[in-house]
mmCIF file as Biopython writes it, N, C-alpha, C and O atoms, coordinates in Angstrom:
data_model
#
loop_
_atom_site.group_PDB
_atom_site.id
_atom_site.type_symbol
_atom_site.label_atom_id
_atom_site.label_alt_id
_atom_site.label_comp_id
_atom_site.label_asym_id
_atom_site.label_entity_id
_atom_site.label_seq_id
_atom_site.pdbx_PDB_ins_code
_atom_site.Cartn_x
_atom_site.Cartn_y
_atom_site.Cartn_z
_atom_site.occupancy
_atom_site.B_iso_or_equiv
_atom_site.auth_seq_id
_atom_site.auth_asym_id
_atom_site.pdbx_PDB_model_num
ATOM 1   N N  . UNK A ? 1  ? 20.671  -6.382 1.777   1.0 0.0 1  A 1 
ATOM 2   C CA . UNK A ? 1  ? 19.383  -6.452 2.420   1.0 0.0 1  A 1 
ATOM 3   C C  . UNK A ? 1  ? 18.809  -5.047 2.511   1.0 0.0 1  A 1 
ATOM 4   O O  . UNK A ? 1  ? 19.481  -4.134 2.990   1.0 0.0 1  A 1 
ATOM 5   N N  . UNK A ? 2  ? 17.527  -4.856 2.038   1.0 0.0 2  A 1 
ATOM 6   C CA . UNK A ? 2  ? 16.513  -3.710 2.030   1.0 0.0 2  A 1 
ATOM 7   C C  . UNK A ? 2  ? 16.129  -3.195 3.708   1.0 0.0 2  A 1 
ATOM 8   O O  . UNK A ? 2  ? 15.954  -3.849 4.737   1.0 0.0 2  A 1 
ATOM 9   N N  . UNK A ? 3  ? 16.099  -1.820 3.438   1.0 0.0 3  A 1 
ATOM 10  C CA . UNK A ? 3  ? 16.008  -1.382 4.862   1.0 0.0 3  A 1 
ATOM 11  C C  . UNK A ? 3  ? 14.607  -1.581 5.051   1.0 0.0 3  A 1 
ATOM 12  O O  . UNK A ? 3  ? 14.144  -1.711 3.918   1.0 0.0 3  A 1 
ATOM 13  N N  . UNK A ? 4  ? 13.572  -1.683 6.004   1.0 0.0 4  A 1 
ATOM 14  C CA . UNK A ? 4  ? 12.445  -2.448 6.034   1.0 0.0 4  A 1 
ATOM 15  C C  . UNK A ? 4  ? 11.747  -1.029 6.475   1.0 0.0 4  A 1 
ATOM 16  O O  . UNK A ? 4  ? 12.354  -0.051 6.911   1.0 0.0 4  A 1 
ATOM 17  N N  . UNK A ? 5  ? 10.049  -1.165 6.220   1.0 0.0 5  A 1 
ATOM 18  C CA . UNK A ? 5  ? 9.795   0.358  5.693   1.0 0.0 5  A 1 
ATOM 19  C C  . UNK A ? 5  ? 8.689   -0.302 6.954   1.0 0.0 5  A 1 
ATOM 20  O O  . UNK A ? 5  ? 8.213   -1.423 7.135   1.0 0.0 5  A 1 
ATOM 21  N N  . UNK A ? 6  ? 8.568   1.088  7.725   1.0 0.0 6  A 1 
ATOM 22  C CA . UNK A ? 6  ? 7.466   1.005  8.383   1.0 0.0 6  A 1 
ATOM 23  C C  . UNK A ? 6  ? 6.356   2.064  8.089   1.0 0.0 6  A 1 
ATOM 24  O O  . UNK A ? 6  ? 6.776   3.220  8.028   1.0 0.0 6  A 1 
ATOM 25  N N  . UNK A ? 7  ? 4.902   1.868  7.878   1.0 0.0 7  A 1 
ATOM 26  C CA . UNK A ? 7  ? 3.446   2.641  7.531   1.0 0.0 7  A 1 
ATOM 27  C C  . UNK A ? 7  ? 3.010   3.349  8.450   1.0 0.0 7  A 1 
ATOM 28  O O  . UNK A ? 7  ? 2.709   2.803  9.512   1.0 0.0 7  A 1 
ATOM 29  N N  . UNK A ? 8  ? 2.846   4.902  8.268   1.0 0.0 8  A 1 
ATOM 30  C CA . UNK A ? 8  ? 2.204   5.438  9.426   1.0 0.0 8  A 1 
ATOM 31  C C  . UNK A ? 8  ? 1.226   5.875  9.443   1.0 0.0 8  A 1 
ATOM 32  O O  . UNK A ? 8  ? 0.647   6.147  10.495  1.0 0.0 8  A 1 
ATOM 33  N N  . UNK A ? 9  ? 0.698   6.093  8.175   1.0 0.0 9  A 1 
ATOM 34  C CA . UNK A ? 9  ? -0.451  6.446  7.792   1.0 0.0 9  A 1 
ATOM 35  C C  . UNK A ? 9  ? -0.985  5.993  6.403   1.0 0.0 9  A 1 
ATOM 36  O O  . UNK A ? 9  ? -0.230  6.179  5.448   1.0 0.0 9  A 1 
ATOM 37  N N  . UNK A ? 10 ? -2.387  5.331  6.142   1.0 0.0 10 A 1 
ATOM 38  C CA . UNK A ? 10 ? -2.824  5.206  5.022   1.0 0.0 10 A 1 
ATOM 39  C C  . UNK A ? 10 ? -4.131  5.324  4.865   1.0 0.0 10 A 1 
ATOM 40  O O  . UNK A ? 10 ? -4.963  5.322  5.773   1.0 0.0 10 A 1 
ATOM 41  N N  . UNK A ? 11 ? -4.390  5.457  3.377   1.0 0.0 11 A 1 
ATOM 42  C CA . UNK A ? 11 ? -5.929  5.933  3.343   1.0 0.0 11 A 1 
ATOM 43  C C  . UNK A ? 11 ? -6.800  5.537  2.494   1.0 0.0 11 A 1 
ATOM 44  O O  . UNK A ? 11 ? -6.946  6.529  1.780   1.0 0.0 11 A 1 
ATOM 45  N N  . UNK A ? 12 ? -7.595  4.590  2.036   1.0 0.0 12 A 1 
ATOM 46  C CA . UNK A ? 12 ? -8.489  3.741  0.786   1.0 0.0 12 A 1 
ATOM 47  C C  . UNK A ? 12 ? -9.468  4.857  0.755   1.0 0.0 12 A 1 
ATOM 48  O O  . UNK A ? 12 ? -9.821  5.594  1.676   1.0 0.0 12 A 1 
ATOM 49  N N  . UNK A ? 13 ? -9.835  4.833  -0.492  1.0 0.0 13 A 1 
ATOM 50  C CA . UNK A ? 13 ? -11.083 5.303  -0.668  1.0 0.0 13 A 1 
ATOM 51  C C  . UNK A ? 13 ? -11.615 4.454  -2.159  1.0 0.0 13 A 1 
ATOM 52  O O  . UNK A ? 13 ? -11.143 4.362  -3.292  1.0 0.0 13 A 1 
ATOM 53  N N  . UNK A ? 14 ? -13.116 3.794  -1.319  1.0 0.0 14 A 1 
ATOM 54  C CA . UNK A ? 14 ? -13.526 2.848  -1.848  1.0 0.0 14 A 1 
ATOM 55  C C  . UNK A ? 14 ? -14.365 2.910  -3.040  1.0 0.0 14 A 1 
ATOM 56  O O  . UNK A ? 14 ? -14.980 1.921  -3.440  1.0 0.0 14 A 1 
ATOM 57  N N  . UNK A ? 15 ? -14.417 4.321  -3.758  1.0 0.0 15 A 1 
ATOM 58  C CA . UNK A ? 15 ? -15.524 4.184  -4.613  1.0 0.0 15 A 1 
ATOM 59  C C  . UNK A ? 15 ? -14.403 4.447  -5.663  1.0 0.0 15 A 1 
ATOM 60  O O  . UNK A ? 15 ? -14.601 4.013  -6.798  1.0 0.0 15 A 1 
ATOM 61  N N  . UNK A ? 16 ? -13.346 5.057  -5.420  1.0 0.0 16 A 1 
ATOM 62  C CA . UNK A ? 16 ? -12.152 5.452  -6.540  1.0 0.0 16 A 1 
ATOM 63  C C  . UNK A ? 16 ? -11.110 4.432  -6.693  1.0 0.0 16 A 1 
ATOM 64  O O  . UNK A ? 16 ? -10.447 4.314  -7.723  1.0 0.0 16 A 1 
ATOM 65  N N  . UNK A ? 17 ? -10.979 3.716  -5.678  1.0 0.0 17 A 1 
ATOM 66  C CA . UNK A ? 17 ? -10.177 2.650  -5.583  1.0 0.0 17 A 1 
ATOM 67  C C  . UNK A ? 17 ? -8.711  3.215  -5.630  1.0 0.0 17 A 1 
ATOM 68  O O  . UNK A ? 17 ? -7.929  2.348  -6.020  1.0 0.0 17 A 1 
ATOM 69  N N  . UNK A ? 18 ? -8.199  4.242  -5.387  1.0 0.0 18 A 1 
ATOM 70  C CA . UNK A ? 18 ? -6.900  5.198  -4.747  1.0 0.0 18 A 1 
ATOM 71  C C  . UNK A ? 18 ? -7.144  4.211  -3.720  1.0 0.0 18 A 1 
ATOM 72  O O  . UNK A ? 18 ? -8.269  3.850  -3.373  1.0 0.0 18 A 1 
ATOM 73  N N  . UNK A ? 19 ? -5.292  3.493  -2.915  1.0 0.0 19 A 1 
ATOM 74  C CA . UNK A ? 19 ? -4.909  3.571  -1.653  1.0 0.0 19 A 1 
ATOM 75  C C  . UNK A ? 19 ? -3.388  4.173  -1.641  1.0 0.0 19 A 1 
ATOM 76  O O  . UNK A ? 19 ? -2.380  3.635  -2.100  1.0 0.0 19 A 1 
ATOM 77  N N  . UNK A ? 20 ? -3.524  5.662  -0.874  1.0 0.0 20 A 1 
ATOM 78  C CA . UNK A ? 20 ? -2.439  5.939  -0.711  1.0 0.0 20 A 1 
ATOM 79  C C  . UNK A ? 20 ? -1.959  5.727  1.049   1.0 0.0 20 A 1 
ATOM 80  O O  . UNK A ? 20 ? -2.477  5.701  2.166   1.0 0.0 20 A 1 
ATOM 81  N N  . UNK A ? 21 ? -0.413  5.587  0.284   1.0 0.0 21 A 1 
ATOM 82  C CA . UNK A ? 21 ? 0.198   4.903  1.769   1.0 0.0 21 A 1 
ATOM 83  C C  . UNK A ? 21 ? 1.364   5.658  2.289   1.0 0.0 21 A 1 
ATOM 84  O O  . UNK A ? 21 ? 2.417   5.309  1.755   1.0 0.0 21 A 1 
ATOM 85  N N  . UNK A ? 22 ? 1.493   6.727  3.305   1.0 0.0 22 A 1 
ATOM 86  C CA . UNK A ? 22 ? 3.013   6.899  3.810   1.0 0.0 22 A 1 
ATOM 87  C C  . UNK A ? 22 ? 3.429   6.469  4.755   1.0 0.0 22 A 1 
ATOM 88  O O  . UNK A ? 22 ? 2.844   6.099  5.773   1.0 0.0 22 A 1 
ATOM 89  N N  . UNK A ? 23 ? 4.979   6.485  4.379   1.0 0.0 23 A 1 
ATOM 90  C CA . UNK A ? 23 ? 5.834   5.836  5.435   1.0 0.0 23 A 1 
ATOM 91  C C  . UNK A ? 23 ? 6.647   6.704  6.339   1.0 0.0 23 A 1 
ATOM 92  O O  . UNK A ? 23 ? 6.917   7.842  5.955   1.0 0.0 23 A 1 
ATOM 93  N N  . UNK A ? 24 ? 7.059   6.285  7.491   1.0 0.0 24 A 1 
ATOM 94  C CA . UNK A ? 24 ? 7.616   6.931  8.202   1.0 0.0 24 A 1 
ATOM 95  C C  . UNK A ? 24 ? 8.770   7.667  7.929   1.0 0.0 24 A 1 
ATOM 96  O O  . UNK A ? 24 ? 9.092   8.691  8.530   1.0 0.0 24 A 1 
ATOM 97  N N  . UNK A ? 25 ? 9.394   7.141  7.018   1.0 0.0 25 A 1 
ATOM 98  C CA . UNK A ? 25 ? 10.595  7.923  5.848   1.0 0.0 25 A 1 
ATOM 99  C C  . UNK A ? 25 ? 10.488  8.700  5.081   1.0 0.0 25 A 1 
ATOM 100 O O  . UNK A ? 25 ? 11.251  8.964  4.152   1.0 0.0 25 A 1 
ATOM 101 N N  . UNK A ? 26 ? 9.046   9.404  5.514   1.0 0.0 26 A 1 
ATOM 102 C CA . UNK A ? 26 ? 8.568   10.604 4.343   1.0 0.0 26 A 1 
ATOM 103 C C  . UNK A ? 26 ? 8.273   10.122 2.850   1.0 0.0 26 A 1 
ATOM 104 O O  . UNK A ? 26 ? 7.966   10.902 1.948   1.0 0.0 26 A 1 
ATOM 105 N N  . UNK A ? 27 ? 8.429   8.473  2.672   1.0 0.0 27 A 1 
ATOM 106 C CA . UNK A ? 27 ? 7.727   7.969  1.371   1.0 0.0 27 A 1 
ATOM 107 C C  . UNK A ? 27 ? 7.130   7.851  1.451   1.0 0.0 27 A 1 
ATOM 108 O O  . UNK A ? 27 ? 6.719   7.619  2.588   1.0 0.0 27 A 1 
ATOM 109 N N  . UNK A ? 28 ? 6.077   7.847  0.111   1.0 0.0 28 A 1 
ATOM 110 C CA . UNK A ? 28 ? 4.720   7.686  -0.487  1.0 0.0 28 A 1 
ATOM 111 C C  . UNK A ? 28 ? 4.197   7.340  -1.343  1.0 0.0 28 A 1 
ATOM 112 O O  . UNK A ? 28 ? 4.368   7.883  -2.434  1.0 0.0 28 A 1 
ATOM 113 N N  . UNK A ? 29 ? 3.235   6.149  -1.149  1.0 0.0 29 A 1 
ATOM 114 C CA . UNK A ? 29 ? 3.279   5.523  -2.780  1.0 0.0 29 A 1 
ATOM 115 C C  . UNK A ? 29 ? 1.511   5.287  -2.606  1.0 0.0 29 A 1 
ATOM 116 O O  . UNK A ? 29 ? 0.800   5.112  -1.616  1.0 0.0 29 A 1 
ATOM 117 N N  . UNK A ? 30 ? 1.169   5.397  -4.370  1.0 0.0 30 A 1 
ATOM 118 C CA . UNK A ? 30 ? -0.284  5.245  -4.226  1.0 0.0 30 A 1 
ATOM 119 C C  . UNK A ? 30 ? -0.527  4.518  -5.523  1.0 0.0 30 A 1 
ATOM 120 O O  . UNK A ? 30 ? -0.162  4.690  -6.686  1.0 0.0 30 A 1 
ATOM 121 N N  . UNK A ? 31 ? -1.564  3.313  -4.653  1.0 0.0 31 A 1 
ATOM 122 C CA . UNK A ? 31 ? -1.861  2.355  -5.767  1.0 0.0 31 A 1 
ATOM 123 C C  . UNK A ? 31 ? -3.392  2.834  -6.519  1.0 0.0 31 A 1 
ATOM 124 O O  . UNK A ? 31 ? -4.099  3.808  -6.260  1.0 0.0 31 A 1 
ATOM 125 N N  . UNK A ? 32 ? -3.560  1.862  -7.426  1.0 0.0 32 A 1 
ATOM 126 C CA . UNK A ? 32 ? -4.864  2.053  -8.264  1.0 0.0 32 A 1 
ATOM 127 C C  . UNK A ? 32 ? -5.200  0.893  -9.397  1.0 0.0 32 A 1 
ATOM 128 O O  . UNK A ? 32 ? -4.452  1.078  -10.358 1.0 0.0 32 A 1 
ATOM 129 N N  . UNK A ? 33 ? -5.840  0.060  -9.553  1.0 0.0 33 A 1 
ATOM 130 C CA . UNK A ? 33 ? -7.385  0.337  -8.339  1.0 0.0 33 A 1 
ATOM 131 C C  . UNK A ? 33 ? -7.129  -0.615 -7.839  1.0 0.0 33 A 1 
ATOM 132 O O  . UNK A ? 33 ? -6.787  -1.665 -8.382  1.0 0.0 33 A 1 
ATOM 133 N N  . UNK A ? 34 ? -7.287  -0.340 -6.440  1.0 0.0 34 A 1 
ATOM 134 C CA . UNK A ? 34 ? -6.984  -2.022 -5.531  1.0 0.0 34 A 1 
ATOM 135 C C  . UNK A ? 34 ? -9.137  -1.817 -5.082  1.0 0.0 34 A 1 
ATOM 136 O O  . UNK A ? 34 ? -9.967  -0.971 -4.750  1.0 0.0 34 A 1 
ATOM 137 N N  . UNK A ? 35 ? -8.997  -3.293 -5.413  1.0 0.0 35 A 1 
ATOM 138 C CA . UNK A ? 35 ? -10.459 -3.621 -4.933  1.0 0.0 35 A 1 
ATOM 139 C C  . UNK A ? 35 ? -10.582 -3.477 -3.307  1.0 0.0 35 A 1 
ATOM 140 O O  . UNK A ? 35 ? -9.578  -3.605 -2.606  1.0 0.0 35 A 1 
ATOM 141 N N  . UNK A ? 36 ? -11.560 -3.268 -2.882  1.0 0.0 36 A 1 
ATOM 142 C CA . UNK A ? 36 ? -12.305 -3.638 -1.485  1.0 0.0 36 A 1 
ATOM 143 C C  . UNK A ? 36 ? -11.475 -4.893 -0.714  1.0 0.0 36 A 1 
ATOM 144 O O  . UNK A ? 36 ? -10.814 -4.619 0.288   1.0 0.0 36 A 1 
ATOM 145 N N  . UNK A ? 37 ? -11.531 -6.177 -1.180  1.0 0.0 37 A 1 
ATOM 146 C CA . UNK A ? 37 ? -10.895 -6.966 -0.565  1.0 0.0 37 A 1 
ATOM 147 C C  . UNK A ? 37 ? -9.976  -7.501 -0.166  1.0 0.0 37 A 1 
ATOM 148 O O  . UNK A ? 37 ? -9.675  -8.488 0.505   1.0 0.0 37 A 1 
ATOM 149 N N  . UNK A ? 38 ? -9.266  -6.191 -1.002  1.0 0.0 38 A 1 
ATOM 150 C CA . UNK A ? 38 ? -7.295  -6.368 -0.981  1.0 0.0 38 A 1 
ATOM 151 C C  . UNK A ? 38 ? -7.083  -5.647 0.328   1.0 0.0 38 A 1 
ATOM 152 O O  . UNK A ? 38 ? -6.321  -6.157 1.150   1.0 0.0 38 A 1 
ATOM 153 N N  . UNK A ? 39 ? -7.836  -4.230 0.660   1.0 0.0 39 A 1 
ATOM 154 C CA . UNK A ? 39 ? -7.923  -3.358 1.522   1.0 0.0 39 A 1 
ATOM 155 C C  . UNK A ? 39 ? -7.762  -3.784 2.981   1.0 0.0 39 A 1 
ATOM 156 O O  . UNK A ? 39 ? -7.080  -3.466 3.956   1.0 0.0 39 A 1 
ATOM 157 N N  . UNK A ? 40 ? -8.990  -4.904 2.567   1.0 0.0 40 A 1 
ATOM 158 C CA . UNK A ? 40 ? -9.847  -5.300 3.833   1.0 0.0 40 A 1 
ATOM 159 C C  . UNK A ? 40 ? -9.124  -6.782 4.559   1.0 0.0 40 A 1 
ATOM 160 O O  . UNK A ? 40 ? -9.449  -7.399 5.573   1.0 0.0 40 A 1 
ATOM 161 N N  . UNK A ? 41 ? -8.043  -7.016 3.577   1.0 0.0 41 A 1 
ATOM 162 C CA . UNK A ? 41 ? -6.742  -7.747 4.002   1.0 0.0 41 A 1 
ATOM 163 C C  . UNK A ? 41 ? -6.103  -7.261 4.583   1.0 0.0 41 A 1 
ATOM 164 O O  . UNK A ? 41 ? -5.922  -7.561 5.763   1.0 0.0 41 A 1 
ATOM 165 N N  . UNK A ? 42 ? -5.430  -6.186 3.897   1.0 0.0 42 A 1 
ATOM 166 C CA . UNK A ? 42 ? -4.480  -5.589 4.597   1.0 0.0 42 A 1 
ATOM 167 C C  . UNK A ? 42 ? -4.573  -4.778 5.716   1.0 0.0 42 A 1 
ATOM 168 O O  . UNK A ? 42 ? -3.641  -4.105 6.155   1.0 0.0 42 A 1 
ATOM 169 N N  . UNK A ? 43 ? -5.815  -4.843 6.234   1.0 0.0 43 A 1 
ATOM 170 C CA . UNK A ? 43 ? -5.999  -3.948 7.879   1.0 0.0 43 A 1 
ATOM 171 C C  . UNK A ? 43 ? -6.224  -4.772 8.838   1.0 0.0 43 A 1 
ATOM 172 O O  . UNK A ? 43 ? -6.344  -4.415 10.009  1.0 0.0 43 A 1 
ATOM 173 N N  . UNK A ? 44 ? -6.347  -6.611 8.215   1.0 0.0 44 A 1 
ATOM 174 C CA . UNK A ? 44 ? -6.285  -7.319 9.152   1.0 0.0 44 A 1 
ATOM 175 C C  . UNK A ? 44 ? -5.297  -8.052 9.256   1.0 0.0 44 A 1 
ATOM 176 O O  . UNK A ? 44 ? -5.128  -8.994 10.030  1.0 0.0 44 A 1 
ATOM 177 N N  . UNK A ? 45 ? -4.702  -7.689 8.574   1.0 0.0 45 A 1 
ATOM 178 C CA . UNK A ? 45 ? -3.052  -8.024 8.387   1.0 0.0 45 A 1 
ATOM 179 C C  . UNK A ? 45 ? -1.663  -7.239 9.455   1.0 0.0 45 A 1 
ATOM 180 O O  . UNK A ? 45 ? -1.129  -6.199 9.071   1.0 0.0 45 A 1 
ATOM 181 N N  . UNK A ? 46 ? -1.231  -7.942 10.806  1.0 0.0 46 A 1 
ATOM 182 C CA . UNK A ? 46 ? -0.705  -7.291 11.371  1.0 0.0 46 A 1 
ATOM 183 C C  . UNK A ? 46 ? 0.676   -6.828 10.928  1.0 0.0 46 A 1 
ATOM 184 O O  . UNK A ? 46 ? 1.182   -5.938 11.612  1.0 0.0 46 A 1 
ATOM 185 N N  . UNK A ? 47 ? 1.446   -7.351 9.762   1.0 0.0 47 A 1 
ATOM 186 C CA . UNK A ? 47 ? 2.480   -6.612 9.502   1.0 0.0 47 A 1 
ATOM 187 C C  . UNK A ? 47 ? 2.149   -5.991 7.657   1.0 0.0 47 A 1 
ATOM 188 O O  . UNK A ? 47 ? 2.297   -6.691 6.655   1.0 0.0 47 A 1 
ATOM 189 N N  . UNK A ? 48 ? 1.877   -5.130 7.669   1.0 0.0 48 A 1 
ATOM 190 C CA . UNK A ? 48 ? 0.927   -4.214 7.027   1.0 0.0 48 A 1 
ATOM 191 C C  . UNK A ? 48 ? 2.025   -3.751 6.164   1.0 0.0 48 A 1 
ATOM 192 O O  . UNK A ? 48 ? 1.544   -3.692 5.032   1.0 0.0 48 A 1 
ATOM 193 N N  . UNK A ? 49 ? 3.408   -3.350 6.129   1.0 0.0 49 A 1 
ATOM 194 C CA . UNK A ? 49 ? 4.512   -3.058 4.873   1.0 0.0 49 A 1 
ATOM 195 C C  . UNK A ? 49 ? 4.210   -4.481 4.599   1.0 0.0 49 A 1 
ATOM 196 O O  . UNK A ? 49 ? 3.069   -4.584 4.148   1.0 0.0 49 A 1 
ATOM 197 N N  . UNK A ? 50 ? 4.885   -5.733 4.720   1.0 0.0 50 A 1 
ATOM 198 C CA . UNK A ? 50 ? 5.250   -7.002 4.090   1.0 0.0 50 A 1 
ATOM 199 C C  . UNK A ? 50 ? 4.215   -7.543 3.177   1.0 0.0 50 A 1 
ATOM 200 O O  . UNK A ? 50 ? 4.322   -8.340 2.244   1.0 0.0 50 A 1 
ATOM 201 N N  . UNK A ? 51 ? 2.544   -6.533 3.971   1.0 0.0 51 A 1 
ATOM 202 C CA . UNK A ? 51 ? 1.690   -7.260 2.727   1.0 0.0 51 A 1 
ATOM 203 C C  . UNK A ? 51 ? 1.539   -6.591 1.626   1.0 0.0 51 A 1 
ATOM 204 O O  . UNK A ? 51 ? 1.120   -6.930 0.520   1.0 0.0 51 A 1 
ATOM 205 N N  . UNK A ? 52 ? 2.060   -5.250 2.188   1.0 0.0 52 A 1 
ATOM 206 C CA . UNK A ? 52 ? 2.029   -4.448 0.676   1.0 0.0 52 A 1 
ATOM 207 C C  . UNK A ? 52 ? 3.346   -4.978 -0.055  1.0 0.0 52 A 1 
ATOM 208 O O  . UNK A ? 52 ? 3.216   -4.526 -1.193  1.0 0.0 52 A 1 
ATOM 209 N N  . UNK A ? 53 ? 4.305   -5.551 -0.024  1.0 0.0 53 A 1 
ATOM 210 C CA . UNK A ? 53 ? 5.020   -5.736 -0.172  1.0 0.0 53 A 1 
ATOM 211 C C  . UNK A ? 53 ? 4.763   -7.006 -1.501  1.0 0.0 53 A 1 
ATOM 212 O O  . UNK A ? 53 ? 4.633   -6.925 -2.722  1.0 0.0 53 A 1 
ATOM 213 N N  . UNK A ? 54 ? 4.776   -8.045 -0.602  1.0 0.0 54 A 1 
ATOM 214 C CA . UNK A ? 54 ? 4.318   -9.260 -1.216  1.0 0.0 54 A 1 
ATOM 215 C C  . UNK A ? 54 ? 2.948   -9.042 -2.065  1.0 0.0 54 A 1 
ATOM 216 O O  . UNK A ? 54 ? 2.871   -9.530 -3.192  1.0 0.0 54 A 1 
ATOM 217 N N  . UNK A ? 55 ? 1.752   -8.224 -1.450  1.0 0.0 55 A 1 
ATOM 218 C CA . UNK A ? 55 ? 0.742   -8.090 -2.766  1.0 0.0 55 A 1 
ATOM 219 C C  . UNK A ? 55 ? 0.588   -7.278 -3.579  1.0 0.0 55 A 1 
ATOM 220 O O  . UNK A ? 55 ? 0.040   -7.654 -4.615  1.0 0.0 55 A 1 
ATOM 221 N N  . UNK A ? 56 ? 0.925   -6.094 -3.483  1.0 0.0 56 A 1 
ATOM 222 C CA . UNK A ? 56 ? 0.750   -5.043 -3.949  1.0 0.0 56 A 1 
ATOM 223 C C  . UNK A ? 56 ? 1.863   -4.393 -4.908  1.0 0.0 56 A 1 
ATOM 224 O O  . UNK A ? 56 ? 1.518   -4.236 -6.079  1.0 0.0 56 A 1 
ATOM 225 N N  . UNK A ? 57 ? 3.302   -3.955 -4.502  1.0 0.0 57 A 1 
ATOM 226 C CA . UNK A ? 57 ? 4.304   -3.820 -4.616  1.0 0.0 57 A 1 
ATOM 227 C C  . UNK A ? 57 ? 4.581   -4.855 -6.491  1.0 0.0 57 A 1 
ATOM 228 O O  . UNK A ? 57 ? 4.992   -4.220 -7.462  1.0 0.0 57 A 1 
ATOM 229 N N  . UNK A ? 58 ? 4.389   -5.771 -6.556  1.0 0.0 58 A 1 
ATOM 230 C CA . UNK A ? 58 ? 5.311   -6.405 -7.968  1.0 0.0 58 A 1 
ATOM 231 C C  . UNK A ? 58 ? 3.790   -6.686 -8.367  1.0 0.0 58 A 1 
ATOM 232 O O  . UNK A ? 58 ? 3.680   -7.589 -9.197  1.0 0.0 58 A 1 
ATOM 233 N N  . UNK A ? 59 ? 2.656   -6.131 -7.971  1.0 0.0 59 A 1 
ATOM 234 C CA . UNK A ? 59 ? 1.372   -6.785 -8.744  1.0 0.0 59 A 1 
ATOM 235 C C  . UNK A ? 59 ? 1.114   -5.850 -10.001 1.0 0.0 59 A 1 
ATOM 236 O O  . UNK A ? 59 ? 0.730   -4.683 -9.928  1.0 0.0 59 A 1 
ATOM 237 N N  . UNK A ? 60 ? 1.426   -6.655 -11.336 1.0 0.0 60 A 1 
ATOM 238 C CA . UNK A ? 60 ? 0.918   -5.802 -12.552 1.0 0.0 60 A 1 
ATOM 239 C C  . UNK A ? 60 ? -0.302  -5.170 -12.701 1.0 0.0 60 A 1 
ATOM 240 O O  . UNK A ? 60 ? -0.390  -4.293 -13.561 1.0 0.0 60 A 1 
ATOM 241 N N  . UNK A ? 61 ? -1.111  -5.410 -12.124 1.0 0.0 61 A 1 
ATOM 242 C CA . UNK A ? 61 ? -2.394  -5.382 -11.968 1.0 0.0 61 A 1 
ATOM 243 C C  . UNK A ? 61 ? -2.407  -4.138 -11.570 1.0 0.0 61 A 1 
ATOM 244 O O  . UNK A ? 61 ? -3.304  -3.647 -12.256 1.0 0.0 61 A 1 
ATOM 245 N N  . UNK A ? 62 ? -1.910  -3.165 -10.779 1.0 0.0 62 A 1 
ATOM 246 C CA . UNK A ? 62 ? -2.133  -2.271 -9.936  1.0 0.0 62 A 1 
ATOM 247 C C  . UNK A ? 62 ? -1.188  -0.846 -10.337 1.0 0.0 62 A 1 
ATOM 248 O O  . UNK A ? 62 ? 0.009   -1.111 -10.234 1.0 0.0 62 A 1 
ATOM 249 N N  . UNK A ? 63 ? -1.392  0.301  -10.679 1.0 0.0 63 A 1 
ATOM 250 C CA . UNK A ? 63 ? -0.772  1.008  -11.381 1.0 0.0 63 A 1 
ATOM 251 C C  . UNK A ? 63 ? -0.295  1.954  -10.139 1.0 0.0 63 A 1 
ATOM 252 O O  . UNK A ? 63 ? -1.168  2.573  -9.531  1.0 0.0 63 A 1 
ATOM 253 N N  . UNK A ? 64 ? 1.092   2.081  -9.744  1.0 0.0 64 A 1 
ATOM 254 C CA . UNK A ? 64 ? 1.973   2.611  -8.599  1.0 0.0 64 A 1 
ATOM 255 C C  . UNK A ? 64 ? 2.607   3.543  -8.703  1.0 0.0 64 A 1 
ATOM 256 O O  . UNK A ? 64 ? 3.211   3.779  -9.749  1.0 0.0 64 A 1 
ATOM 257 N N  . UNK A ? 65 ? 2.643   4.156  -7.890  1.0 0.0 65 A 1 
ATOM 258 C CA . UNK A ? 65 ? 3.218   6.157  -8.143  1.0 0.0 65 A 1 
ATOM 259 C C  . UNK A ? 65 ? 3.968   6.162  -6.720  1.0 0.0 65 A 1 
ATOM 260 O O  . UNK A ? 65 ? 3.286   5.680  -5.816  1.0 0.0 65 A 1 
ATOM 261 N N  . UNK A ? 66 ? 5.268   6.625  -6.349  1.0 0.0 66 A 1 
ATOM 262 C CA . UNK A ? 66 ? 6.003   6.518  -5.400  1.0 0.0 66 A 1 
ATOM 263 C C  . UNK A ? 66 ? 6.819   7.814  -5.722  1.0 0.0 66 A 1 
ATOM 264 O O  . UNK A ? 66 ? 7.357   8.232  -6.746  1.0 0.0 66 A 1 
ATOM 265 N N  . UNK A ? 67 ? 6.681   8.352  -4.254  1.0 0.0 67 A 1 
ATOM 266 C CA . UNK A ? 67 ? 7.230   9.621  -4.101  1.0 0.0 67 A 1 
ATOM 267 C C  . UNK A ? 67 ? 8.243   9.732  -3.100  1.0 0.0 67 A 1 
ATOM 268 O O  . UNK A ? 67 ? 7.780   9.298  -2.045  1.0 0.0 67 A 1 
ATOM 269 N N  . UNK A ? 68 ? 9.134   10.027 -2.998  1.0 0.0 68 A 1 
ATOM 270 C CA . UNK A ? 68 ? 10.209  10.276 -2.508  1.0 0.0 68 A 1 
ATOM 271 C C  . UNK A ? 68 ? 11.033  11.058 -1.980  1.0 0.0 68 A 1 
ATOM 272 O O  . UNK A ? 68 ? 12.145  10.650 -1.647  1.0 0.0 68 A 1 
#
């Protein structure tokens, strides 16, 4: 079982479609291009790793850079 990642800070910017995200573990991962409405999920989304998780995380769609 995966140690479960908690978000302490993240940041969209909507005309570039960059969302970078760190975690409290000093990781950092930044997607591209997440649309407007993926965003605008996930801030009304109260457990905010699991949705990156489940949407973001295995979506081909979305080109991911994770720093470590």
């Amino acid at each position: 079982m995966g140690t479960t990642l908690t978000i302490k800070f993240l940041k969209y910017n909507a005309s570039s479609r960059y969302l970078h995200i760190f975690y409290t573990n000093g990781k950092a991962d930044l997607y591209h291009p997440v649309p407007a409405f993926i965003y605008d999920n996930m801030m009304r989304c109260n457990d905010k790793a699991a949705f990156v998780q489940k949407y973001l995380e295995y979506d081909l769609h979305f080109k991911h850079i994770s720093l470590e």
